[in-house]
C-alpha positions in Angstrom: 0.0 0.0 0.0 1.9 3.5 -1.3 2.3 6.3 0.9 -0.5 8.3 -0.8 -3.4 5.3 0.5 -1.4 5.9 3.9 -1.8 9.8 3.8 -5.2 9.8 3.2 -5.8 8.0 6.0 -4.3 10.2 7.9 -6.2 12.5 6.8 -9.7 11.2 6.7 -8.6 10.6 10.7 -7.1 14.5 11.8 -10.5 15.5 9.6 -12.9 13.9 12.1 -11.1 14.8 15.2 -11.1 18.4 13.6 -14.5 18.3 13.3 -15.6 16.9 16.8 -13.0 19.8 18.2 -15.5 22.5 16.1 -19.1 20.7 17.5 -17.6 20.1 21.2 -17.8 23.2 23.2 -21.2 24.6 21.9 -22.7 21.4 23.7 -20.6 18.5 24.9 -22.8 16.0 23.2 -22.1 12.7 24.6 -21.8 11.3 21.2 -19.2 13.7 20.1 -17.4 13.4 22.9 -17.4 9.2 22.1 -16.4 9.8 18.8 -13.4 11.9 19.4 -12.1 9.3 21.5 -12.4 6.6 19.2 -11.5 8.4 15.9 -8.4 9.2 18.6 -7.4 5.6 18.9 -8.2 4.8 15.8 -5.4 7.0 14.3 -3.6 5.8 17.0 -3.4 1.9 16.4 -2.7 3.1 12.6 0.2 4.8 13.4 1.0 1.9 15.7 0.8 -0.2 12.9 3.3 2.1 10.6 5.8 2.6 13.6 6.9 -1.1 12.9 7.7 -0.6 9.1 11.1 -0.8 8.1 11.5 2.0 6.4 9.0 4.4 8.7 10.9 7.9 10.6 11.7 7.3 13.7 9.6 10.8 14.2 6.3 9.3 13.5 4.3 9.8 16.5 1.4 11.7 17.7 1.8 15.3 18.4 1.4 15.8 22.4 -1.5 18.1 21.9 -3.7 15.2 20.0 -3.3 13.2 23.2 -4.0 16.2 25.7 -7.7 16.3 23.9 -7.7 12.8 24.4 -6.6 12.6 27.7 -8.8 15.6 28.8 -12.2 13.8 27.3 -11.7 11.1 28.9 -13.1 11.9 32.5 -16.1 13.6 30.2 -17.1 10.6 28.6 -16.7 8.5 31.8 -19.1 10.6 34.0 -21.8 11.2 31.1 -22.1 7.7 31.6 -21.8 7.3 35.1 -24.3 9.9 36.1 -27.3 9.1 34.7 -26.7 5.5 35.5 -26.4 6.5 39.5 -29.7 8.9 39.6 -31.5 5.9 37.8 -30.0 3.5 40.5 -30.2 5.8 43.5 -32.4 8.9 42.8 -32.6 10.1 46.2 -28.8 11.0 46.0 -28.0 14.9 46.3 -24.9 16.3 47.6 -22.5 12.7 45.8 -24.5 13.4 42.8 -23.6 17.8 42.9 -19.8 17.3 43.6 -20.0 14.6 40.2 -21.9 17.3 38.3 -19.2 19.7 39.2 -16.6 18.0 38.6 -18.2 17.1 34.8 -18.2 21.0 34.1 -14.5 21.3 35.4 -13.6 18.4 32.9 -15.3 20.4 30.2 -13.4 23.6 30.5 -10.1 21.3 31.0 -11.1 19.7 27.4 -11.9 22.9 26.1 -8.3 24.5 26.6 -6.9 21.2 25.5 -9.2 21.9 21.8 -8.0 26.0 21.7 -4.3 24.8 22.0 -3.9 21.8 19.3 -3.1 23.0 15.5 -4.6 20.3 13.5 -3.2 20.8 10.9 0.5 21.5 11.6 -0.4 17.9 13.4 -1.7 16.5 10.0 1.3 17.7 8.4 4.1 16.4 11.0 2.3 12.9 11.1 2.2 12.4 7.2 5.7 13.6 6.5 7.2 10.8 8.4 4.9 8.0 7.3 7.3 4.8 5.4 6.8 5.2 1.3 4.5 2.0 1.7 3.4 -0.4 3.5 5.1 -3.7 3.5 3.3 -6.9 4.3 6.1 -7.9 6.9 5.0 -4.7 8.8 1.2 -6.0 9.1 2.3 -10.1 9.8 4.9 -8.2 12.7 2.0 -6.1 14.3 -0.7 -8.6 14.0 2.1 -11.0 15.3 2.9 -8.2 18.6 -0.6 -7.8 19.4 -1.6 -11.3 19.5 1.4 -13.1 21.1 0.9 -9.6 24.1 -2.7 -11.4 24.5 -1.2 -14.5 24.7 1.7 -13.9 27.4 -1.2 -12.0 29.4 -3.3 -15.0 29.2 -0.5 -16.9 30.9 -0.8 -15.2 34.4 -4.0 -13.1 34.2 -5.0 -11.6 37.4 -6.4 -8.3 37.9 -8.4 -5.4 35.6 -5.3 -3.9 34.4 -4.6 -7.0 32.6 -8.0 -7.3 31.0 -7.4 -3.8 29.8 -4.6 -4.4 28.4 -6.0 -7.0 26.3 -8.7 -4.6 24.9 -6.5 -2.5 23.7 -4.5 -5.1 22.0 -7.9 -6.1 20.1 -8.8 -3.0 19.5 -6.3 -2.2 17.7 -6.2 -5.1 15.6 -10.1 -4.0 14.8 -9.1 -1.0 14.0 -6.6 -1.7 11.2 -9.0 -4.7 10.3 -11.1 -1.9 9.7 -8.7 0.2 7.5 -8.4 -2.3 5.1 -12.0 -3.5 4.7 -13.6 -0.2 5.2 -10.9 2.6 3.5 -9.0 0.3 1.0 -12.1 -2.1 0.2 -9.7 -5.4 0.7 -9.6 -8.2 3.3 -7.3 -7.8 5.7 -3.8 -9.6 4.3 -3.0 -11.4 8.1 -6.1 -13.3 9.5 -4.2 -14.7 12.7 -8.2 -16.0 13.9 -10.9 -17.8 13.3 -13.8 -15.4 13.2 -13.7 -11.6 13.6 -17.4 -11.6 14.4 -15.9 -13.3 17.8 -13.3 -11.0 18.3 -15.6 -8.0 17.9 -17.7 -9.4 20.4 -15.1 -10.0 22.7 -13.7 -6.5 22.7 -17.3 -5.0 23.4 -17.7 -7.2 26.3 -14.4 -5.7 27.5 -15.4 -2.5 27.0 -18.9 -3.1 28.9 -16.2 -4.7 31.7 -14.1 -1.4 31.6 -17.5 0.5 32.0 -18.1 -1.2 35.2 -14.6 -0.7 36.4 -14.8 2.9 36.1 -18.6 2.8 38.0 -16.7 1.3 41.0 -13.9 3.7 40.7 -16.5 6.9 41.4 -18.1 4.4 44.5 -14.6 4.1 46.1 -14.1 5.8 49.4 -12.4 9.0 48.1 -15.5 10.0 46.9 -17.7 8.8 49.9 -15.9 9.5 53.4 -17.4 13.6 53.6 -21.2 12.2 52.4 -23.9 12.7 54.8 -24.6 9.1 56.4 -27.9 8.1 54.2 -25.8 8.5 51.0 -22.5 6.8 52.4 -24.8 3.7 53.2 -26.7 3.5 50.3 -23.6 3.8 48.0 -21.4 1.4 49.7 -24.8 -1.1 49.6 -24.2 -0.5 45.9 -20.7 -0.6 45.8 -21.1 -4.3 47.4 -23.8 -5.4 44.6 -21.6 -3.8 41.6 -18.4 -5.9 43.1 -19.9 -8.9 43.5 -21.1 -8.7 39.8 -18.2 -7.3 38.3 -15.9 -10.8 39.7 -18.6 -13.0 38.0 -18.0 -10.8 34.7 -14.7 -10.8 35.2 -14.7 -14.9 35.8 -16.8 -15.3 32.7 -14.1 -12.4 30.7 -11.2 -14.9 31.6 -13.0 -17.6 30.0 -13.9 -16.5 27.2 -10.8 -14.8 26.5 -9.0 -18.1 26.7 -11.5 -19.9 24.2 -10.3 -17.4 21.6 -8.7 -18.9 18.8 -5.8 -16.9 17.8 -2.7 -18.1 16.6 0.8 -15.7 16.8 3.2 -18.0 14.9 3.2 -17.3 11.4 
């Protein structure tokens, strides 16, 4: 694939994230706010991708200020979902559910600084400049190859969340590059290293419903609850119990299906 099919990736990418930074501050809507985060990672796993060609610049990278957007969006998105999911599961909180609210708005004018301060396209420019002249299939078998066998050495020993992340982001960006080729070039992906895609799809949204739940119990953990008026202490930590006892039998079920996945690293 020549450098041109590369560029315009690029560029189809830094458009989108261009135009999420435009719609953002007016209104914060929760889809935008998705959508810059995944158009994000999608140029990220791309470039990913391209950092393993043999001929690529050692200066391909992304430019600090793409990843301070994404970094400052992130506790956005998190509590436009966690909100509304606490007042439908507890609606008599008050005082946890203010200091969340204010702490949303704070995160908005953090993101929106982050959006005045990136040049999108001085970032376009840096990133294309330093892409390889093509891409070779050795590149694609080596970063299918890196994702797949870093599943497979987590599988060995897998413990906590952290490694279950870690393993969504592997697949994701495998997806994501899956999608490049299918979706941008109109071809089948060149390095199939599994069975079914429908499967590994699947398996990456449960994660991210997993992830979701991880970051629930993050806002029910006692740095948020220890100043609350006694009412809304007990009836978070009775929630806190019921979401933990769940989130180990989601996690149990992760682990298994996880090792049931048929992907293969040596080829």
């Amino acid at each position: 694939m020549k450098k041109s099919y590369l560029q315009e990736v690029i560029k189809k990418r830094c458009h989108r994230i261009n135009n999420h930074c435009e719609k953002i501050p007016g209104h914060f809507a929760a889809d935008d706010i998705h959508d810059l985060r995944v158009d994000y990672k999608k140029l990220r796993a791309f470039i990913r991708m391209l950092q393993l060609d043999r001929d690529v610049s050692k200066h391909l990278d992304l430019p600090g200020d793409l990843k301070e957007i994404y970094q400052a969006a992130a506790p956005i998105r998190d509590l436009q979902l966690f909100i509304p999911l606490i007042k439908e599961k507890l609606p008599g909180l008050v005082q946890y559910v203010n200091e969340r609210e204010k702490e949303l708005f704070v995160s908005k004018e953090e993101l929106v600084g982050a959006i005045e301060s990136v040049a999108l396209k001085k970032a376009e420019h840096n990133i294309s400049r330093h892409l390889p002249r093509e891409l070779h299939d050795e590149t694609i078998r080596k970063f299918v190859h890196k994702q797949i066998s870093g599943i497979q050495i987590i599988l060995l020993a897998i413990e906590d969340d952290e490694h279950l992340h870690s393993i969504r982001k592997h697949l994701k960006d495998l997806i994501y590059n899956i999608r490049v080729f299918e979706e941008e070039w109109g071809i089948k992906f060149p390095s199939p290293a599994w069975k079914s895609e429908k499967t590994l799809n699947e398996t990456a949204t449960a994660l991210g419903d997993y992830n979701d739940e991880c970051i629930a119990l993050y806002y029910l953990s006692d740095r948020f609850l220890h100043h609350l008026p006694e009412n809304e202490k007990e009836m978070l930590a009775r929630l806190k119990q019921r979401w933990t006892r769940e989130k180990e039998i989601h996690k149990q079920e992760l682990i298994e299906r996880l090792r049931k996945l048929k992907l293969v690293s040596d080829f």
